[in-house]
mmCIF file of the N, C-alpha and C atoms, coordinates in Angstrom:
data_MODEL
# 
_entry.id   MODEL 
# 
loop_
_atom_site.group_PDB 
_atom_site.id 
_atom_site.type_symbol 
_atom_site.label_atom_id 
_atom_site.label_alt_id 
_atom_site.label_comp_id 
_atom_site.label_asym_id 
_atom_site.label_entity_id 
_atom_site.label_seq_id 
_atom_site.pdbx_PDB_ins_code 
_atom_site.Cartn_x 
_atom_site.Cartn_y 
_atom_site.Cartn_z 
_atom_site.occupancy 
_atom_site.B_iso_or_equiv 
_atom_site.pdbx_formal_charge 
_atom_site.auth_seq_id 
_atom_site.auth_comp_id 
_atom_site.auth_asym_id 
_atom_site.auth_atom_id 
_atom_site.pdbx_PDB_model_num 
ATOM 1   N N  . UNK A 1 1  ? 11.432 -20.355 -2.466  1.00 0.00 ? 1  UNK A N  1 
ATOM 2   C CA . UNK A 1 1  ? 12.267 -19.771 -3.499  1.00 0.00 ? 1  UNK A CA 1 
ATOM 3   C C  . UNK A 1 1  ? 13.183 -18.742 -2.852  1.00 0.00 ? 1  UNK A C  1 
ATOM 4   N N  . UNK A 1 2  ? 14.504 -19.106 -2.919  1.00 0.00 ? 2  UNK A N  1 
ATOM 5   C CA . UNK A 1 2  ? 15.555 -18.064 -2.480  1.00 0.00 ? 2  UNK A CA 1 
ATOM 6   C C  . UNK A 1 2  ? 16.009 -17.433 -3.858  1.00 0.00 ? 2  UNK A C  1 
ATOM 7   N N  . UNK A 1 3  ? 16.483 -16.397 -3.429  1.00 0.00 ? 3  UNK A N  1 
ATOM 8   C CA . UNK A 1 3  ? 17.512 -15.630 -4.636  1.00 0.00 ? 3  UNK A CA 1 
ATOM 9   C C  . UNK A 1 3  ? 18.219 -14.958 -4.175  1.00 0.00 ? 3  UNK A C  1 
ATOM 10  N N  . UNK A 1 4  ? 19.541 -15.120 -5.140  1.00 0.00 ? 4  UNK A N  1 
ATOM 11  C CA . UNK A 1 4  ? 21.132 -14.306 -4.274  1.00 0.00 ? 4  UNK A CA 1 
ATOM 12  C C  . UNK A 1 4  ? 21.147 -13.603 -5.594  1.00 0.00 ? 4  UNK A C  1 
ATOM 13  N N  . UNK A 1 5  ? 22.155 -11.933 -5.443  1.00 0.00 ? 5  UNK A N  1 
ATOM 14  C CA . UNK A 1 5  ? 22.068 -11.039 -5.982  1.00 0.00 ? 5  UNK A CA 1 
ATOM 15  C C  . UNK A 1 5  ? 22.647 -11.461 -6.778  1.00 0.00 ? 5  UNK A C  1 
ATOM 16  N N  . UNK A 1 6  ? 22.137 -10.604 -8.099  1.00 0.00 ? 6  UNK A N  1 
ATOM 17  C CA . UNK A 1 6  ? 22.284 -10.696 -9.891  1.00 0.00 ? 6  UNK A CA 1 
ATOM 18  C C  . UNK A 1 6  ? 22.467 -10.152 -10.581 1.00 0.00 ? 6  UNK A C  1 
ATOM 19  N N  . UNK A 1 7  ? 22.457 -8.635  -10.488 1.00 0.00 ? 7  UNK A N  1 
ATOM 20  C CA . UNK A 1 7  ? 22.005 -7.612  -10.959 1.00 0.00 ? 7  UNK A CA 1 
ATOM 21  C C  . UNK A 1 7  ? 22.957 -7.410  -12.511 1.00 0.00 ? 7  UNK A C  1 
ATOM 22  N N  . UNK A 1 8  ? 22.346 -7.032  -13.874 1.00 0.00 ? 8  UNK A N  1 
ATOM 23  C CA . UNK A 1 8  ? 22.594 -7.097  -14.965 1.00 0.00 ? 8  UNK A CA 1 
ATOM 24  C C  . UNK A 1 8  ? 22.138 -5.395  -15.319 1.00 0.00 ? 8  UNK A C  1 
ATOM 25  N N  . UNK A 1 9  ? 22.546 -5.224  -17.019 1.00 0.00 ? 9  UNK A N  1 
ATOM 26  C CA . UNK A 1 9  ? 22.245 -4.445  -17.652 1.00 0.00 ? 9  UNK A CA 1 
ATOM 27  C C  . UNK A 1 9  ? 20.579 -4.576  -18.111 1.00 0.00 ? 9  UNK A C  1 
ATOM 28  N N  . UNK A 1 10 ? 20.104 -6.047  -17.731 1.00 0.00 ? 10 UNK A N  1 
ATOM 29  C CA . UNK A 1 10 ? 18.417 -6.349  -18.470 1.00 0.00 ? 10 UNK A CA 1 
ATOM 30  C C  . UNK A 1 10 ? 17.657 -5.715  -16.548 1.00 0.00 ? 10 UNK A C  1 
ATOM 31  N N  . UNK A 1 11 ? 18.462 -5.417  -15.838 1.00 0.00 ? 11 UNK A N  1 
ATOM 32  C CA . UNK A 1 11 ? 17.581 -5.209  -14.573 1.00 0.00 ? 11 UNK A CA 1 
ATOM 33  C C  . UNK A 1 11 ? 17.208 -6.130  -13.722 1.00 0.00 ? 11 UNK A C  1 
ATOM 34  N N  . UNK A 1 12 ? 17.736 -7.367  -14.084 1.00 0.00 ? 12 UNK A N  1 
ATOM 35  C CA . UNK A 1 12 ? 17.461 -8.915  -13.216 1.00 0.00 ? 12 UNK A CA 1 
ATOM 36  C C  . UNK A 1 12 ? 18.294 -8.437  -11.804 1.00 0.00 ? 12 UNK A C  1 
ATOM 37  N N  . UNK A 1 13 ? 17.403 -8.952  -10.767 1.00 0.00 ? 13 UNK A N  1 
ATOM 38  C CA . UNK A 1 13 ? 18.032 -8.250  -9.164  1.00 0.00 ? 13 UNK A CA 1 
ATOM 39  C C  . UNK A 1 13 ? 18.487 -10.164 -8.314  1.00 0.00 ? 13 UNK A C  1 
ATOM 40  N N  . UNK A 1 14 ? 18.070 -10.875 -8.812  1.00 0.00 ? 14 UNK A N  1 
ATOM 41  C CA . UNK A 1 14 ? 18.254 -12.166 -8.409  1.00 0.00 ? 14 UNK A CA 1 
ATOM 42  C C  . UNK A 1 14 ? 18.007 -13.634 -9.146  1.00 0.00 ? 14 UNK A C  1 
ATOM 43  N N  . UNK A 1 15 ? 18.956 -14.654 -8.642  1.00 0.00 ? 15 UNK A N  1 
ATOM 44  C CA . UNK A 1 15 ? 18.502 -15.718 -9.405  1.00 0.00 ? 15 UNK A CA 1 
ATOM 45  C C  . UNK A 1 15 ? 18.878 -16.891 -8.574  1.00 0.00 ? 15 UNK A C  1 
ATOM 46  N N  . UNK A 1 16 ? 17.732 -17.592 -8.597  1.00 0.00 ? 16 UNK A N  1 
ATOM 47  C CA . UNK A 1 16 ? 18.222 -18.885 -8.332  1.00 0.00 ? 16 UNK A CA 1 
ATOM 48  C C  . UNK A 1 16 ? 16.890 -19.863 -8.731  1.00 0.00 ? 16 UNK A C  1 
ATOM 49  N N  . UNK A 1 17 ? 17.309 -21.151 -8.364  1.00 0.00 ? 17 UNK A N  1 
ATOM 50  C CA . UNK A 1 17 ? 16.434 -22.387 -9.329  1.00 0.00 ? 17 UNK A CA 1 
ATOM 51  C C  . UNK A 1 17 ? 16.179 -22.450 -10.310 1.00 0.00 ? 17 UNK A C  1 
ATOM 52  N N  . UNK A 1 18 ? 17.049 -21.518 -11.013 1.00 0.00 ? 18 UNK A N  1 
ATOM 53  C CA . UNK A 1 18 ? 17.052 -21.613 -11.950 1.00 0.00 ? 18 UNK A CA 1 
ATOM 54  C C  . UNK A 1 18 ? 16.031 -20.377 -12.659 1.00 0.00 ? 18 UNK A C  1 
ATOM 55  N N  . UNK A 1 19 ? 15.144 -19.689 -11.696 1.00 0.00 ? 19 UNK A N  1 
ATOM 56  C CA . UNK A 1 19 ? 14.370 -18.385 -12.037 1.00 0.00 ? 19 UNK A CA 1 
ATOM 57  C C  . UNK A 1 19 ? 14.680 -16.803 -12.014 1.00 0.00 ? 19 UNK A C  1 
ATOM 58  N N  . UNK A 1 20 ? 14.597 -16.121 -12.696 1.00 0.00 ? 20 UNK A N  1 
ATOM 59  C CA . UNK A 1 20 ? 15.008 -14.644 -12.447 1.00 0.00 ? 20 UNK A CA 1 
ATOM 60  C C  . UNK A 1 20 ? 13.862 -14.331 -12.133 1.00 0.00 ? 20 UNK A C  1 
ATOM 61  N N  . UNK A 1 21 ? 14.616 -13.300 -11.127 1.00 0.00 ? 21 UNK A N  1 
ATOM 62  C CA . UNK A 1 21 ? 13.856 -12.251 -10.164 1.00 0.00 ? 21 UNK A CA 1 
ATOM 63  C C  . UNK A 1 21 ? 13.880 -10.994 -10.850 1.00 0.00 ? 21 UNK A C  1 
ATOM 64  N N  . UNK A 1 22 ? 13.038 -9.903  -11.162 1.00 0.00 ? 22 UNK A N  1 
ATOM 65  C CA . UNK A 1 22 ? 13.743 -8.840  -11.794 1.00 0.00 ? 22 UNK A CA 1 
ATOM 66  C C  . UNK A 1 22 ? 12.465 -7.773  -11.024 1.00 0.00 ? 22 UNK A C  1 
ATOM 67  N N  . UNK A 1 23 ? 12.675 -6.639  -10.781 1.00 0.00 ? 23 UNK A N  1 
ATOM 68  C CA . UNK A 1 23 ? 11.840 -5.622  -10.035 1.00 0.00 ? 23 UNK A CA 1 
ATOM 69  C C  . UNK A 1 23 ? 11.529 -4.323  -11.471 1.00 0.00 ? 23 UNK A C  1 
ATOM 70  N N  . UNK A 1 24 ? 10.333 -4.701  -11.881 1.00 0.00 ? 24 UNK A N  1 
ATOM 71  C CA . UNK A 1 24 ? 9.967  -3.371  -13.067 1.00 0.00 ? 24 UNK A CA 1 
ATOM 72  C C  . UNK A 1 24 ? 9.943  -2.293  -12.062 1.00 0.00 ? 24 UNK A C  1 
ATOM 73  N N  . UNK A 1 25 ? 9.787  -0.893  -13.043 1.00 0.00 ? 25 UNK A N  1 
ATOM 74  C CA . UNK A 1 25 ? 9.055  0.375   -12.569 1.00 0.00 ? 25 UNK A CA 1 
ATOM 75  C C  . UNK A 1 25 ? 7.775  -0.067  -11.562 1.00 0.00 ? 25 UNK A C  1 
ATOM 76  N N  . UNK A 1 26 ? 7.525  0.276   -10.722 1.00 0.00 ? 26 UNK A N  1 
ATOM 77  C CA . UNK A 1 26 ? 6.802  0.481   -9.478  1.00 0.00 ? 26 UNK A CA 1 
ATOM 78  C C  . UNK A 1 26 ? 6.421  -0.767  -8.706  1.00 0.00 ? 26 UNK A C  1 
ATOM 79  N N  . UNK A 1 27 ? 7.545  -1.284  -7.982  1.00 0.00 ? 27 UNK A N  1 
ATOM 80  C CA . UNK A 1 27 ? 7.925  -2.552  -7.589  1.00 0.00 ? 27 UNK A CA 1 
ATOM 81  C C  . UNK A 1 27 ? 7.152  -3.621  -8.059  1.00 0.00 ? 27 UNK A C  1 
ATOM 82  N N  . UNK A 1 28 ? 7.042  -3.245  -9.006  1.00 0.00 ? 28 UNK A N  1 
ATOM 83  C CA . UNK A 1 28 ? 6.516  -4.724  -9.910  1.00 0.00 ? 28 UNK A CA 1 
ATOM 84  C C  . UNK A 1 28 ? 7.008  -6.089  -9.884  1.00 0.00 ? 28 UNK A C  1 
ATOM 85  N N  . UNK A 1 29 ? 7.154  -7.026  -9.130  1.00 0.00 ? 29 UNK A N  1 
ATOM 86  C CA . UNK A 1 29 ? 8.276  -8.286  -9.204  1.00 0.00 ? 29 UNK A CA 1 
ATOM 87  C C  . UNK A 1 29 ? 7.747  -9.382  -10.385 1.00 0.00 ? 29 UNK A C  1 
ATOM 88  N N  . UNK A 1 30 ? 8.884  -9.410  -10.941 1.00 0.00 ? 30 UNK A N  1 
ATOM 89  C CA . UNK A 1 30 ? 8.826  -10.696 -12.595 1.00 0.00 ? 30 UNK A CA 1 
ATOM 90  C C  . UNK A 1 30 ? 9.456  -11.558 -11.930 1.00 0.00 ? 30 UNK A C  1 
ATOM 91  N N  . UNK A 1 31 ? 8.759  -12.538 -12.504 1.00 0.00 ? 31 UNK A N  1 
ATOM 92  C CA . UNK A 1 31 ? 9.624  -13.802 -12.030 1.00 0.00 ? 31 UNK A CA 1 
ATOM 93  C C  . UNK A 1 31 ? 9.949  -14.602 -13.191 1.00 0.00 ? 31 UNK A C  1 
ATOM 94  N N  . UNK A 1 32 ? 11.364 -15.403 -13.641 1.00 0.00 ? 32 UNK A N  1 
ATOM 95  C CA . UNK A 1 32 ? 10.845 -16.072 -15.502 1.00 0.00 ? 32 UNK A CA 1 
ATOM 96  C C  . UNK A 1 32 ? 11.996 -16.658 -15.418 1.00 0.00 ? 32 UNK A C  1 
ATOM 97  N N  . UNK A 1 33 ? 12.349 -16.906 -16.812 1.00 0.00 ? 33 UNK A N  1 
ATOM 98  C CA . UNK A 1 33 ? 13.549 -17.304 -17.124 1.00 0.00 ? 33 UNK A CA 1 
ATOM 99  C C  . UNK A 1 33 ? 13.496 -17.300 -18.774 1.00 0.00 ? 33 UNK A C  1 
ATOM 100 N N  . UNK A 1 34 ? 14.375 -16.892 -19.200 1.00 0.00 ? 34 UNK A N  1 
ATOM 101 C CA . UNK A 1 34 ? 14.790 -16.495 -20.780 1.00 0.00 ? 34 UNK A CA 1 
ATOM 102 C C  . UNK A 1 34 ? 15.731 -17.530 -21.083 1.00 0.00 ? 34 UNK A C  1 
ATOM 103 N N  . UNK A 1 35 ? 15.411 -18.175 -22.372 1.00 0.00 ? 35 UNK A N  1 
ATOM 104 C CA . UNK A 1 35 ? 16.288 -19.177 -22.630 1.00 0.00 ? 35 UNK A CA 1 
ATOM 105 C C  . UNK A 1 35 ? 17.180 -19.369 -24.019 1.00 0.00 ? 35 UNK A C  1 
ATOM 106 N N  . UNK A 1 36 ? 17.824 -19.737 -24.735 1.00 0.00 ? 36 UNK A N  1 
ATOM 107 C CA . UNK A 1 36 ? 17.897 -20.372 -25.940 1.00 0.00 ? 36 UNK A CA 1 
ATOM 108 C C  . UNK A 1 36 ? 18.397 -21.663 -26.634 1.00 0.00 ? 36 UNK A C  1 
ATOM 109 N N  . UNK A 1 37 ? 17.554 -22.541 -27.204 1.00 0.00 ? 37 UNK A N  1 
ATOM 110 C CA . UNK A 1 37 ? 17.722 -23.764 -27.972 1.00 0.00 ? 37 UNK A CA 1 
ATOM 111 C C  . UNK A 1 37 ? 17.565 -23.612 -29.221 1.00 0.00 ? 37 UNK A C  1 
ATOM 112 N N  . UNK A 1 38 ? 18.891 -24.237 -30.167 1.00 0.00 ? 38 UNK A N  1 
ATOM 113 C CA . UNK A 1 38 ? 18.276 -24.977 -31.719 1.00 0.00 ? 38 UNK A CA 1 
ATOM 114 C C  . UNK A 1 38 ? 17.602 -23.685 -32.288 1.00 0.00 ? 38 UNK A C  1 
ATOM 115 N N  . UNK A 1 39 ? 18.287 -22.513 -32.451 1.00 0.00 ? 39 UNK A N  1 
ATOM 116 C CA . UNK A 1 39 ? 17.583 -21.347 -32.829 1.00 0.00 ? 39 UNK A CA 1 
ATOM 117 C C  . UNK A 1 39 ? 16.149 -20.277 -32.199 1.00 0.00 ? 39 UNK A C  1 
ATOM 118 N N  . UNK A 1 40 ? 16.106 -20.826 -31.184 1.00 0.00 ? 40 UNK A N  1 
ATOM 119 C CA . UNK A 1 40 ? 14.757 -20.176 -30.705 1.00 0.00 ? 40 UNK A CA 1 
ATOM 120 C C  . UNK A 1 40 ? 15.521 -19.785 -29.153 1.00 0.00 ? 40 UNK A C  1 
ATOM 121 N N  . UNK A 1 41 ? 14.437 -18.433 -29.349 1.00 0.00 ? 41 UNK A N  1 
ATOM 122 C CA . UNK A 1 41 ? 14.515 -17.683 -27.524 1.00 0.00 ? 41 UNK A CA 1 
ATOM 123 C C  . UNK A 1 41 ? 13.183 -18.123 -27.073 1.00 0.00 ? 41 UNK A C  1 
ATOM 124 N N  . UNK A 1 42 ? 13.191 -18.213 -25.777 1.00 0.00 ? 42 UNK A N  1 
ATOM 125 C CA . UNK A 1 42 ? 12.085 -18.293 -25.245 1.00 0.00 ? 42 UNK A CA 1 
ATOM 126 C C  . UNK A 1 42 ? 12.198 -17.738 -23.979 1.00 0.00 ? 42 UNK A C  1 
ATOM 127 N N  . UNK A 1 43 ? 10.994 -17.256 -23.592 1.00 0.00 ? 43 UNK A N  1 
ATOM 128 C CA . UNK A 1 43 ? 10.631 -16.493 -22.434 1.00 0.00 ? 43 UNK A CA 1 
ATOM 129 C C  . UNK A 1 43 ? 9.365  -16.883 -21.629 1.00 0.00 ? 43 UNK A C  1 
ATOM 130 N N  . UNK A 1 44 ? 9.416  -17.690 -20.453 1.00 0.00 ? 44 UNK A N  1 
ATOM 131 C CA . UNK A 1 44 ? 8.506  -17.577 -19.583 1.00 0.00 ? 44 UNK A CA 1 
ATOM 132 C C  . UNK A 1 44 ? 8.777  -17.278 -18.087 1.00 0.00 ? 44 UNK A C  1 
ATOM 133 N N  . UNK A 1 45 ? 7.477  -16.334 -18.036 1.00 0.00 ? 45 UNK A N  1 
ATOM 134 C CA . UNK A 1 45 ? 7.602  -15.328 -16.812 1.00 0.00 ? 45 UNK A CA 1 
ATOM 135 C C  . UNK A 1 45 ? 6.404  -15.271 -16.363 1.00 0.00 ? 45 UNK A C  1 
ATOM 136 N N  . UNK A 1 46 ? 5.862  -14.728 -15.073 1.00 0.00 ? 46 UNK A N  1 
ATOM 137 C CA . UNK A 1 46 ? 4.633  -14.771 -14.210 1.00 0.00 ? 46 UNK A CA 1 
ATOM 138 C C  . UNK A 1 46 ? 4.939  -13.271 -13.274 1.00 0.00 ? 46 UNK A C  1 
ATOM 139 N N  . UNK A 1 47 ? 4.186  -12.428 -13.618 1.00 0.00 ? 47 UNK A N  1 
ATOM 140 C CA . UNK A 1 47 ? 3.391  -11.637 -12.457 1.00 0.00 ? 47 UNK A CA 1 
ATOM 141 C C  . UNK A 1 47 ? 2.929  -12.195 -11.147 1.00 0.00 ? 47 UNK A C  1 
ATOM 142 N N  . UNK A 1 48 ? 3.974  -12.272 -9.981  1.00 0.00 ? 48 UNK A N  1 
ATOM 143 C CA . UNK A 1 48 ? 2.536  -13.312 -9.457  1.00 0.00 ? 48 UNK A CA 1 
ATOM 144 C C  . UNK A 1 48 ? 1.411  -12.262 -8.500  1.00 0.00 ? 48 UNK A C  1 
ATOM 145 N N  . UNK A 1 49 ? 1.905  -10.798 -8.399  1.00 0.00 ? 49 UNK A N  1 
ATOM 146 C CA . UNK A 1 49 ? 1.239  -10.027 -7.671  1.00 0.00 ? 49 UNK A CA 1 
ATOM 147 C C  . UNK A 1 49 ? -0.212 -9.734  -8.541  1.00 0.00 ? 49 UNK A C  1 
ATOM 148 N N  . UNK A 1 50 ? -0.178 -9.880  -10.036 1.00 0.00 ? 50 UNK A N  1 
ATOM 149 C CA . UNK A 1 50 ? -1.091 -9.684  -10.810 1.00 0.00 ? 50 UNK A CA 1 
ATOM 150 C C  . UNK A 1 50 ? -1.433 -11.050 -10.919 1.00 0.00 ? 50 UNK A C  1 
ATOM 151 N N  . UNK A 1 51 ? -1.284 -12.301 -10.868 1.00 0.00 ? 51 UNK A N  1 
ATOM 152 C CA . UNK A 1 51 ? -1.534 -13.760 -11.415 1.00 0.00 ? 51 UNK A CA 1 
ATOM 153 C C  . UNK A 1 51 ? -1.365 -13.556 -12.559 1.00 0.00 ? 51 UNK A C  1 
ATOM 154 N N  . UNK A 1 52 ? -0.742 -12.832 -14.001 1.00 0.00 ? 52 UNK A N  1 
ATOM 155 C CA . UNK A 1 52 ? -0.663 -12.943 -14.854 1.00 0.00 ? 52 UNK A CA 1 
ATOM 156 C C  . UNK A 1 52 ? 0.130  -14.198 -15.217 1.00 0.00 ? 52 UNK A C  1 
ATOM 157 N N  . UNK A 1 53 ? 0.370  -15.179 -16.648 1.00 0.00 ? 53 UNK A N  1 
ATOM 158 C CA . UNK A 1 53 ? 1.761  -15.281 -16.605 1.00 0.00 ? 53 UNK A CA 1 
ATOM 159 C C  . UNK A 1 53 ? 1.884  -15.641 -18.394 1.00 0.00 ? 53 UNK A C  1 
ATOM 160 N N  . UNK A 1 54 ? 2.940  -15.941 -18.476 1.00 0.00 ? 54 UNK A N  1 
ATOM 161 C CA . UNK A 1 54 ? 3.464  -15.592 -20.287 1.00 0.00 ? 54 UNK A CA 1 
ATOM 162 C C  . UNK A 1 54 ? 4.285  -16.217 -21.015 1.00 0.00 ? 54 UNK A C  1 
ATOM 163 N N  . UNK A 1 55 ? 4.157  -17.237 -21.984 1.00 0.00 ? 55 UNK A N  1 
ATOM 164 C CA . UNK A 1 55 ? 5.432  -18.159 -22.472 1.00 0.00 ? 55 UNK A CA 1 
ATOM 165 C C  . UNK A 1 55 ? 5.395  -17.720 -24.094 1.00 0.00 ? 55 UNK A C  1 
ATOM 166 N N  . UNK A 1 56 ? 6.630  -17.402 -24.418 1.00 0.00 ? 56 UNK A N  1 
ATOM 167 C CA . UNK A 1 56 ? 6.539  -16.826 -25.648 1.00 0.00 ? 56 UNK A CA 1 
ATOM 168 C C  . UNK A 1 56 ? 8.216  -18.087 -26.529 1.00 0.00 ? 56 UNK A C  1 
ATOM 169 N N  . UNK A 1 57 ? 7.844  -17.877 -27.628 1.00 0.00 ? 57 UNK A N  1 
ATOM 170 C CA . UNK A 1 57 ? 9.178  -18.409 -28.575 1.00 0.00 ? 57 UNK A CA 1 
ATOM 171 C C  . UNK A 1 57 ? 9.327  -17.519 -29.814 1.00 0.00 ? 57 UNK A C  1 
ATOM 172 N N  . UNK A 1 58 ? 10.148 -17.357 -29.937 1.00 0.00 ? 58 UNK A N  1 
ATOM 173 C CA . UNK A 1 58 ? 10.740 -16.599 -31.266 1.00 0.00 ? 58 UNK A CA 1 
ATOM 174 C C  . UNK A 1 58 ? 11.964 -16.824 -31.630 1.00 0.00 ? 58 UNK A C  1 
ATOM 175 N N  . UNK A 1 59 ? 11.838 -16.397 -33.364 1.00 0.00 ? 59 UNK A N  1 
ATOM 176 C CA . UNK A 1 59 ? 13.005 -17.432 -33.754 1.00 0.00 ? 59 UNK A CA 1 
ATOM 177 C C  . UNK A 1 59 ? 14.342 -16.029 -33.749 1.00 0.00 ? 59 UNK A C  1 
ATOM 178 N N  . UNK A 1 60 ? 13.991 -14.804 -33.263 1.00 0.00 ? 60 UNK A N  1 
ATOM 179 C CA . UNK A 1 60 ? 15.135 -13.499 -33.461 1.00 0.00 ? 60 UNK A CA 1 
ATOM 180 C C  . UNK A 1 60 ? 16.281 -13.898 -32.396 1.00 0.00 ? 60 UNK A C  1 
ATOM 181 N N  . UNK A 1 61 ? 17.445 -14.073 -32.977 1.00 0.00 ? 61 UNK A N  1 
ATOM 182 C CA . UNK A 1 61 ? 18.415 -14.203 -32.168 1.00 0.00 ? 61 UNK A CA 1 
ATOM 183 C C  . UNK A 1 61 ? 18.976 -13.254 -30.754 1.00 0.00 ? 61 UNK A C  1 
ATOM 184 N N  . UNK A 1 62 ? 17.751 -11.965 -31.320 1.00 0.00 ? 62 UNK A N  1 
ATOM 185 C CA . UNK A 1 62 ? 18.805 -10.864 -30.141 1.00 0.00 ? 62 UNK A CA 1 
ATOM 186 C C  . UNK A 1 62 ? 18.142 -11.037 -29.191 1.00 0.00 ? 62 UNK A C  1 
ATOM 187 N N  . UNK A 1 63 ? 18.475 -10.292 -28.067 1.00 0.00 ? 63 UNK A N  1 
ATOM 188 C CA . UNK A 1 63 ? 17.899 -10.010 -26.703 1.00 0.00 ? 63 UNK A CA 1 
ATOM 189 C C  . UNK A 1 63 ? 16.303 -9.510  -26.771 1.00 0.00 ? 63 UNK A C  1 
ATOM 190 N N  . UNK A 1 64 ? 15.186 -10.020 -26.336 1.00 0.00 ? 64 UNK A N  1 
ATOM 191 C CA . UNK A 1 64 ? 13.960 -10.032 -26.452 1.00 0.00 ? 64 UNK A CA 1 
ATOM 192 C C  . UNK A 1 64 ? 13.807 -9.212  -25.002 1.00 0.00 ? 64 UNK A C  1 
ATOM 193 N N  . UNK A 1 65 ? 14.938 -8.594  -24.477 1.00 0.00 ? 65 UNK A N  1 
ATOM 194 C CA . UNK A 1 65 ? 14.216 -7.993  -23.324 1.00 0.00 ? 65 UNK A CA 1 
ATOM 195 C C  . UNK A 1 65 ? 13.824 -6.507  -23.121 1.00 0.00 ? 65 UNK A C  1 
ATOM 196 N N  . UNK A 1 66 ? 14.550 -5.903  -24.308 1.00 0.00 ? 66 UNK A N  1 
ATOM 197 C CA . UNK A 1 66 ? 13.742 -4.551  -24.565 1.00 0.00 ? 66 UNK A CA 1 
ATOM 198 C C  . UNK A 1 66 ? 12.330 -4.686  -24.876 1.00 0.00 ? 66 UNK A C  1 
ATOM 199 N N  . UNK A 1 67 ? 12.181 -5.878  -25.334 1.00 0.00 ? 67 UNK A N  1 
ATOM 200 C CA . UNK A 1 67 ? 9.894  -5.809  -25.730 1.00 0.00 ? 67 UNK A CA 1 
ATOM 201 C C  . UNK A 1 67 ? 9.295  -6.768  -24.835 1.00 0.00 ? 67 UNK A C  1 
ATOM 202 N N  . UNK A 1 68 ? 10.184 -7.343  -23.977 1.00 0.00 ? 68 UNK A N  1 
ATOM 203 C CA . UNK A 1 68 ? 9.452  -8.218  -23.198 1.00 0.00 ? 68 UNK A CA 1 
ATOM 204 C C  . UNK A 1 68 ? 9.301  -7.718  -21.699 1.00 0.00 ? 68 UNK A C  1 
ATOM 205 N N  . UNK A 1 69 ? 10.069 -6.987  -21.069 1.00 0.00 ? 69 UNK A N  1 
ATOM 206 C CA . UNK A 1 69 ? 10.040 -6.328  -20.006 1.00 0.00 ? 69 UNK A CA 1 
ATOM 207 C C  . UNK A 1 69 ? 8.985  -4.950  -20.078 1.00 0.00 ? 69 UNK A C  1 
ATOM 208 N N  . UNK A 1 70 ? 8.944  -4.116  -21.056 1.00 0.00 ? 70 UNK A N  1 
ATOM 209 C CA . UNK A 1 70 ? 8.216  -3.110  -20.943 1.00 0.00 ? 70 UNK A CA 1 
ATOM 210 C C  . UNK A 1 70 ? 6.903  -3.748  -21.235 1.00 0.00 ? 70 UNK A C  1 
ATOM 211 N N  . UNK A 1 71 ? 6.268  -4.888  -22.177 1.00 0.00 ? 71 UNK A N  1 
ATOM 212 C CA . UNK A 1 71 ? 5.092  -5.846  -22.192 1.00 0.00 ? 71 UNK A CA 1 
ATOM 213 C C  . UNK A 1 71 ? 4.622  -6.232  -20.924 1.00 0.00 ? 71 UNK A C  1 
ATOM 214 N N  . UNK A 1 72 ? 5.316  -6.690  -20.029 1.00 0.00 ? 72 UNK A N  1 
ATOM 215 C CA . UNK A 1 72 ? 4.935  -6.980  -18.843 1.00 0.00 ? 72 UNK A CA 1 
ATOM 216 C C  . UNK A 1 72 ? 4.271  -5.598  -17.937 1.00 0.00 ? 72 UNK A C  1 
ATOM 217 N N  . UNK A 1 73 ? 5.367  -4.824  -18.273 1.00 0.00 ? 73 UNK A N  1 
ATOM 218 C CA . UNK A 1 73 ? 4.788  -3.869  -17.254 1.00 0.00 ? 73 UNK A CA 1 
ATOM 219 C C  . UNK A 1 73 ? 3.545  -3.237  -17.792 1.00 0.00 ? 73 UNK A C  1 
ATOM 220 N N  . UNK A 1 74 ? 3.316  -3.008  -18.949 1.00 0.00 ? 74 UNK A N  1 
ATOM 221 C CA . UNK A 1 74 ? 2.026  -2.904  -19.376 1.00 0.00 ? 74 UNK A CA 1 
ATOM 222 C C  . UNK A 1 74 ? 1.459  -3.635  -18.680 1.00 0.00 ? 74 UNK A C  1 
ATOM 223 N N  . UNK A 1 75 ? 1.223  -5.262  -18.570 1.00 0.00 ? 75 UNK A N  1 
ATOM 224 C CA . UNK A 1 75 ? 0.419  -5.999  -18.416 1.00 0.00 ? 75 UNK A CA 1 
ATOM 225 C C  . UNK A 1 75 ? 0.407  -5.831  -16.633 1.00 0.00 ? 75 UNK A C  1 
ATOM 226 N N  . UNK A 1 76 ? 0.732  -5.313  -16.098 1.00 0.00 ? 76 UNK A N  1 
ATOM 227 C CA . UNK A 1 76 ? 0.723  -5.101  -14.901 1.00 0.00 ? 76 UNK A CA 1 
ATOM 228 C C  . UNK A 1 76 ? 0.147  -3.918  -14.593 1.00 0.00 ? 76 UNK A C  1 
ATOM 229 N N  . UNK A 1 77 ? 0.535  -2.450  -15.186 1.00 0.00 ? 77 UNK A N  1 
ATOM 230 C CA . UNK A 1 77 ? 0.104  -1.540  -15.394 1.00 0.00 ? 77 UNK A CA 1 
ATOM 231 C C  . UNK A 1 77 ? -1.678 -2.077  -15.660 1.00 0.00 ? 77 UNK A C  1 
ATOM 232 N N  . UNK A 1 78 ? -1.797 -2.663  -16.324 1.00 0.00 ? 78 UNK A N  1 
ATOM 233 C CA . UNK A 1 78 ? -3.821 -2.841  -16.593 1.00 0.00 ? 78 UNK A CA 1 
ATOM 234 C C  . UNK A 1 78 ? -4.626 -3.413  -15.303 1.00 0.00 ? 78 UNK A C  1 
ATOM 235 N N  . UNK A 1 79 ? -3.465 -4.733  -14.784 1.00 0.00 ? 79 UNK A N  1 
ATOM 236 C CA . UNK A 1 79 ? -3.951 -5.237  -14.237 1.00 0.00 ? 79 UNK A CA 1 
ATOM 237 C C  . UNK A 1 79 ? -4.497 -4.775  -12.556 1.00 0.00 ? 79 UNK A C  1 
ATOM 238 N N  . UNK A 1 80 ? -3.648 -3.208  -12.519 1.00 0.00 ? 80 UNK A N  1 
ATOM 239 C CA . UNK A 1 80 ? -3.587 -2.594  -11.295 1.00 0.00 ? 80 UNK A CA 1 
ATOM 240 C C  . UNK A 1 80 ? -4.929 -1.826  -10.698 1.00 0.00 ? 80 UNK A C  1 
# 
């Protein structure tokens, strides 16, 4: 897996194959990809330093990355 620089307002630092790279608070690395079809977002992403990982759908049109990025880092935060 390569990734060339990306960097956004959601904090994504790379992308490629189609996966985002994104670095939480205390070099936490996400790996995922956020999508949308036919009314639905979806989000799947993996911790892989924690082995966590997470596939979610919802039908809210906005940006799911204010509750989905700080969720993770929780879930990383426990797993530490």
């Amino acid at each position: 897996m390569s990734f060339v620089p990306a960097t956004d307002e959601r904090g994504v630092t790379g992308y490629g194959l189609g996966l985002q790279r994104c670095e939480l608070p205390g070099c936490v690395e996400l790996l995922g990809h956020l999508g949308t079809a036919a009314g639905y977002r979806t989000v799947v992403g993996q911790l892989p330093a924690q082995r966590i990982d997470i596939a979610l759908v919802i039908t809210n049109p906005d940006d799911p990355s204010p509750v989905f990025f700080p969720a993770f880092q929780l879930m990383a935060d426990e797993a530490s």
